[in-house]
TORROSE-730957 format. One record per residue (C-alpha): residue in one letter; z, x, y. Coordinates in pm, whole numbers, padded with zeros to 5 digits, always signed. Layout:
BEGIN
AZXY;...
//
This chain:
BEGIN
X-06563+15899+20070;X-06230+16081+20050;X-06092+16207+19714;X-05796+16119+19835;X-05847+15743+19814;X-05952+15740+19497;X-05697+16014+19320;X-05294+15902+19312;X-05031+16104+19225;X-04794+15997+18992;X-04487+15796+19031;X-04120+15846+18889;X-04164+16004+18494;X-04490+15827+18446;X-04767+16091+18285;X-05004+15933+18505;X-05033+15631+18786;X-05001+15320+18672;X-05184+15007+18820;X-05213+14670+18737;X-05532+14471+18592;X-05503+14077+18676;X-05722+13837+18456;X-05511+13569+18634;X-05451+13407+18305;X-05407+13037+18226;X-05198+12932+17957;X-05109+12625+17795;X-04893+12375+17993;X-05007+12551+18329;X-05290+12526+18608;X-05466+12767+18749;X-05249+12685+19112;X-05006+12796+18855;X-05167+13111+18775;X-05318+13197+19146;X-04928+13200+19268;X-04822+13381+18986;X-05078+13721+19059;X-04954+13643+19424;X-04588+13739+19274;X-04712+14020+19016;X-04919+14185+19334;X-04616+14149+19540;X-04377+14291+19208;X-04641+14609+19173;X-04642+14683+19565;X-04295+14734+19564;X-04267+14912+19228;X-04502+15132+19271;X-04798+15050+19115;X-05083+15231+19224;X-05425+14970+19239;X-05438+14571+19161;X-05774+14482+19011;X-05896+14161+18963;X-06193+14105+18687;X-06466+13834+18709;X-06516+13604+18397;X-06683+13254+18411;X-06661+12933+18196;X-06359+13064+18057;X-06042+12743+18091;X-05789+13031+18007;X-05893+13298+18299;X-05874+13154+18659;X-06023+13511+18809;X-06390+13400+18828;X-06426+13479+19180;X-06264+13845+19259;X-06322+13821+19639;X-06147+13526+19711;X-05848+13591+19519;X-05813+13933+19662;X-05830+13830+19982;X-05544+13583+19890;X-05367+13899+19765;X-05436+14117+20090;X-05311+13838+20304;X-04939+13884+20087;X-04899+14256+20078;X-04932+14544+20269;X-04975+14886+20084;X-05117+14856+19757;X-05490+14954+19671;X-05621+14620+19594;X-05995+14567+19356;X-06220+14425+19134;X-06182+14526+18775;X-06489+14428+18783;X-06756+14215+18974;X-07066+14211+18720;X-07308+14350+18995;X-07599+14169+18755;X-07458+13810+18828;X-07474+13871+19255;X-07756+13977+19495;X-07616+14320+19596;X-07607+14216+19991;X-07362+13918+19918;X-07129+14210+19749;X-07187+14426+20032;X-07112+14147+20271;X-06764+14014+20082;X-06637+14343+20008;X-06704+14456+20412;X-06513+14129+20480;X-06228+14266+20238;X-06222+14606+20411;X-06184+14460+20769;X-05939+14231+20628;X-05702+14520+20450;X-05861+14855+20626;X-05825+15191+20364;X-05667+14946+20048;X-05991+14786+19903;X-06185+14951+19538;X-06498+14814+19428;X-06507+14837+19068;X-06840+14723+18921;X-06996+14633+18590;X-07319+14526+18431;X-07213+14259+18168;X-07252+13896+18280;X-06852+13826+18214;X-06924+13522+17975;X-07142+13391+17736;X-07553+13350+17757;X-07629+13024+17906;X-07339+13058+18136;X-07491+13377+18280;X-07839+13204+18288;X-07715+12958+18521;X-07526+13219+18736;X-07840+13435+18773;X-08101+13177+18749;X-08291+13289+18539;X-08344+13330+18141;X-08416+13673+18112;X-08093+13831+18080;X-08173+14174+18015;X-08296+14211+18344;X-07970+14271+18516;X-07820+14499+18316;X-08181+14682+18292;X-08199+14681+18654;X-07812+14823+18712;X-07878+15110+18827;X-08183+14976+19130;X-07854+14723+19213;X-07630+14954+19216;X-07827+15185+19509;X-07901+14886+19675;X-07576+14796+19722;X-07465+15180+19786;X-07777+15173+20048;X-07617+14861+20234;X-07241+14910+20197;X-07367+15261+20389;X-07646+15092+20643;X-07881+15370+20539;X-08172+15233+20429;X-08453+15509+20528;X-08745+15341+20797;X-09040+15157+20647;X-08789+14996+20406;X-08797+14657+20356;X-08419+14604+20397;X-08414+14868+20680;X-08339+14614+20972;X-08119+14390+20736;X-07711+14485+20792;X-07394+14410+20577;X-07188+14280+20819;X-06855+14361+20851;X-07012+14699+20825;X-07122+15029+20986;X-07413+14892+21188;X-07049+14736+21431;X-06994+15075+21520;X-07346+15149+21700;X-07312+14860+21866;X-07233+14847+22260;X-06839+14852+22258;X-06808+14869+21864;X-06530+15014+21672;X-06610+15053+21303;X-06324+15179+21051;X-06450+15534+20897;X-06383+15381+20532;X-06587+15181+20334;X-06452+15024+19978;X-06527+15319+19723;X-06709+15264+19477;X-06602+15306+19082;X-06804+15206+18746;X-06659+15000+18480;X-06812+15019+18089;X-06674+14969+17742;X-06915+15184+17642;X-07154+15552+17724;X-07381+15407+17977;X-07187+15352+18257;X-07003+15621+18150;X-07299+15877+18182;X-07445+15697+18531;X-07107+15745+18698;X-07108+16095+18561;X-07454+16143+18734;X-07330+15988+19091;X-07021+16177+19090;X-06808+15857+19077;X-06497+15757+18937;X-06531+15566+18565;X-06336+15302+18448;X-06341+15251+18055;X-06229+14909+17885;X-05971+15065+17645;X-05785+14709+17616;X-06072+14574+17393;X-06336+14891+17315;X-06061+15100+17199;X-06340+15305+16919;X-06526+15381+17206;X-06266+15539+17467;X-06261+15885+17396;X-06618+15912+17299;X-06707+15748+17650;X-06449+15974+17824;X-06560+16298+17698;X-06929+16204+17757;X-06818+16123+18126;X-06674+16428+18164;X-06912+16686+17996;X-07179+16498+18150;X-06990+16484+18557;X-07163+16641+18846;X-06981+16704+19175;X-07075+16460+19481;X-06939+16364+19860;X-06715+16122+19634;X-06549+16360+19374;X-06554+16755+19321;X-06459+16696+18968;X-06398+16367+18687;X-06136+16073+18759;X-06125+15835+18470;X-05889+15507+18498;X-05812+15317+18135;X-05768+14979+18081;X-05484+14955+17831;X-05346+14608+17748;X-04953+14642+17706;X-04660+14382+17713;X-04285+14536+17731;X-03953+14242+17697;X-03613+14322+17636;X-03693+14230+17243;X-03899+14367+16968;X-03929+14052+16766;X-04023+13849+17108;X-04333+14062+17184;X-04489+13995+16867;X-04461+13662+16908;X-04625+13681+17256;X-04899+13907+17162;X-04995+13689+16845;X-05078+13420+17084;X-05282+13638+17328;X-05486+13718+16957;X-05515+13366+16878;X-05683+13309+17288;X-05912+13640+17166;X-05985+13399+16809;X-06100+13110+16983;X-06327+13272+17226;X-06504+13522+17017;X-06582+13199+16819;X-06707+12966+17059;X-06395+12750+17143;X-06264+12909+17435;X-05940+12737+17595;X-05582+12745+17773;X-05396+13063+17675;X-05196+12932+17345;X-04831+12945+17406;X-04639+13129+17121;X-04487+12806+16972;X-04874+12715+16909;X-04960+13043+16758;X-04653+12983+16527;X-04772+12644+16416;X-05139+12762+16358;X-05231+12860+16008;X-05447+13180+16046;X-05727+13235+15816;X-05715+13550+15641;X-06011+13607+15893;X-05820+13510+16141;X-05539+13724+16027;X-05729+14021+15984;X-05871+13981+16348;X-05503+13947+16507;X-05384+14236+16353;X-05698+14451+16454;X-05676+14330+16807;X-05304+14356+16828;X-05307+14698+16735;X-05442+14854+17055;X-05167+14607+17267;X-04894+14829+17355;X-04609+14619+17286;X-04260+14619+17164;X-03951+14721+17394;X-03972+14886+17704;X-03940+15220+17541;X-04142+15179+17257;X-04382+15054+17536;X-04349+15376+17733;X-04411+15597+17400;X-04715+15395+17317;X-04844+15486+17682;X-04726+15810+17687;X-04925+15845+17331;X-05270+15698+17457;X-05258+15924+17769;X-05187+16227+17525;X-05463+16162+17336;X-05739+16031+17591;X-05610+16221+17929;X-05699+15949+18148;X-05593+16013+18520;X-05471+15674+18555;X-05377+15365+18333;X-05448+15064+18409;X-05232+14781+18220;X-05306+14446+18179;X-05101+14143+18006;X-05212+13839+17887;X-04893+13710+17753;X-04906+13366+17806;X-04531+13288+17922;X-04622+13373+18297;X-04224+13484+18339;X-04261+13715+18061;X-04547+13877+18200;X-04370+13970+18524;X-04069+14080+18311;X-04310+14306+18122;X-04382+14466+18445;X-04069+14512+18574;X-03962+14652+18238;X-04234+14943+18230;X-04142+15054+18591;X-03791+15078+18483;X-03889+15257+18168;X-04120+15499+18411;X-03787+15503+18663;X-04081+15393+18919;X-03925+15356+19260;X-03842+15024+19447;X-03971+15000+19786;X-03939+14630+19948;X-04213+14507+20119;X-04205+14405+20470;X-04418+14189+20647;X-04587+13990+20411;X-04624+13629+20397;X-04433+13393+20160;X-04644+13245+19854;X-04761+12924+19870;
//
């Protein structure tokens, strides 16, 4: 797999590319239609300003995140733009047999040749039981345990190399490279590249030992980002994929035109974090309901923890805040997400970091209208 289609180069005064992470958030006074249209229009907002990637992560059970199945809603997403790298941010590899992955992620590369990342993880992406009933099974430890056997199973069929006497050697993920044997088959060159996703030094030492890109959860395991980046990096060994370390960053940042506005937007986003880390998971709040909630001193304590690693504020405190966190963890890519709930303010906040990165604005062409 080319370097070059998994390094970017930055755009306008940016330190490094920035991409987009979609949880295709839900808030209060919304549907998910709601929310599926509205990554349609932030996809079609970072293609033409210059965002590098759009990921989409996998949760489950969750009412406030609509992004439970990453391949549909990227192919939804391919099917309205026409440059942008477009991924999962992450599909937890432990929740799927490794040939279905294979098989969706072949579909997404036929469908959107050369754009498509597959970003994988090894958490279930929800709570215990919920995981249970997505694996089938009670022993949960198994898939994470087993991450790395998944992982080269799913390497072995996205590649159609198992060796003979295998098994799986005369099973094929199809769309995939077993087309281009075939009598009259053309087969693209690319297949989706492969990156690992952790909040923490595990998958941060296995991609180091495959030569693959890593992609750290700095958005919500901000303790462990540097710690995971230098042990990625100390730890890297050269492969097909990479002569050297690429490490992406999830960062979670909201930019409007006022100060006093993004506090009140982020102090909803910590009240959604409050409810599920406490069992009550639900729409995102909207900031009127975060104003009318009496916080515990808990609860207080917790919102102004989490809210410390948003980067929020104007569009140039914004841009210092970034420009900080890649000073101090020298990620070669940030990945921003917002989970403001007012779906208009998080395409402003968008908007508003490009401008305060003087990203360019290249209309897209081509692309069909949102439904």
């Amino acid at each position: 797999m080319p370097a070059a289609e998994i390094r970017a180069t930055p755009q306008g005064t940016a330190p490094a590319p920035l991409s987009v992470l979609d949880l295709v958030t839900v808030s209060s006074g919304h549907t998910a239609t709601d929310a599926l249209r509205t990554s349609v229009d932030l996809a079609r907002l970072a293609e033409t300003r210059a965002f590098h990637r759009y990921w989409v992560a996998e949760h489950h059970s969750m009412p406030g995140v609509a992004s439970s199945s990453p391949a549909v809603i990227l192919a939804h997403i391919a099917a309205h733009t026409t440059r942008i790298r477009l991924g999962s941010g992450g599909v937890m590899l432990p929740n799927h047999a490794p040939l279905v992955i294979a098989e969706q992620f072949g579909t997404l590369e036929a469908m959107a040749p050369g754009r498509i990342d597959l970003g994988l993880g090894r958490a279930p992406g929800t709570d215990g039981a919920t995981a249970a009933a997505l694996r089938r099974t009670d022993h949960l430890g198994e898939g994470a345990d087993d991450f790395p056997e998944q992982l080269a199973e799913l390497t072995r069929f996205l590649d159609d190399d198992f060796p003979d006497g295998h098994p799986y050697r005369r099973i094929h993920a199809v769309p995939g490279p077993v087309q281009a044997t075939s009598p009259g088959g053309v087969q693209s060159p690319h297949r989706p590249p492969i990156w690992l996703l952790g909040s923490s030094g595990f998958s941060a030492r296995l991609a180091a030992a495959l030569g693959l890109p890593f992609a750290f959860a700095h958005h919500f395991s901000a303790q462990n980002t540097i710690p995971a980046l230098d042990l990625y990096r100390e730890s890297f060994r050269p492969s097909a994929v990479l002569d050297r370390p690429y490490a992406l960053i999830g960062v979670s940042a909201l930019a409007t035109d006022d100060e006093k506005e993004a506090r009140r937007q982020v102090r909803a986003a910590a009240l959604s974090m409050i409810r599920l880390r406490t069992g009550r998971p639900g729409l995102i709040p909207s900031p009127e309901e975060a104003e009318a909630h009496e916080f515990t001193p808990l609860e207080r304590e917790f919102a102004d923890s989490w809210n410390a690693n948003v980067v929020h504020g104007t569009p140039d405190e914004v841009r210092a805040g970034l420009d900080d966190l890649h000073k101090r963890t020298g990620a070669d890519e940030l990945m921003i997400t917002s989970n403001a709930p007012g779906m208009d303010v998080r395409l402003r906040s968008y908007e508003l970091i490009a401008d305060a990165y003087d990203l360019p604005t290249t209309p897209t062409s081509g692309t069909t209208p949102a439904t």
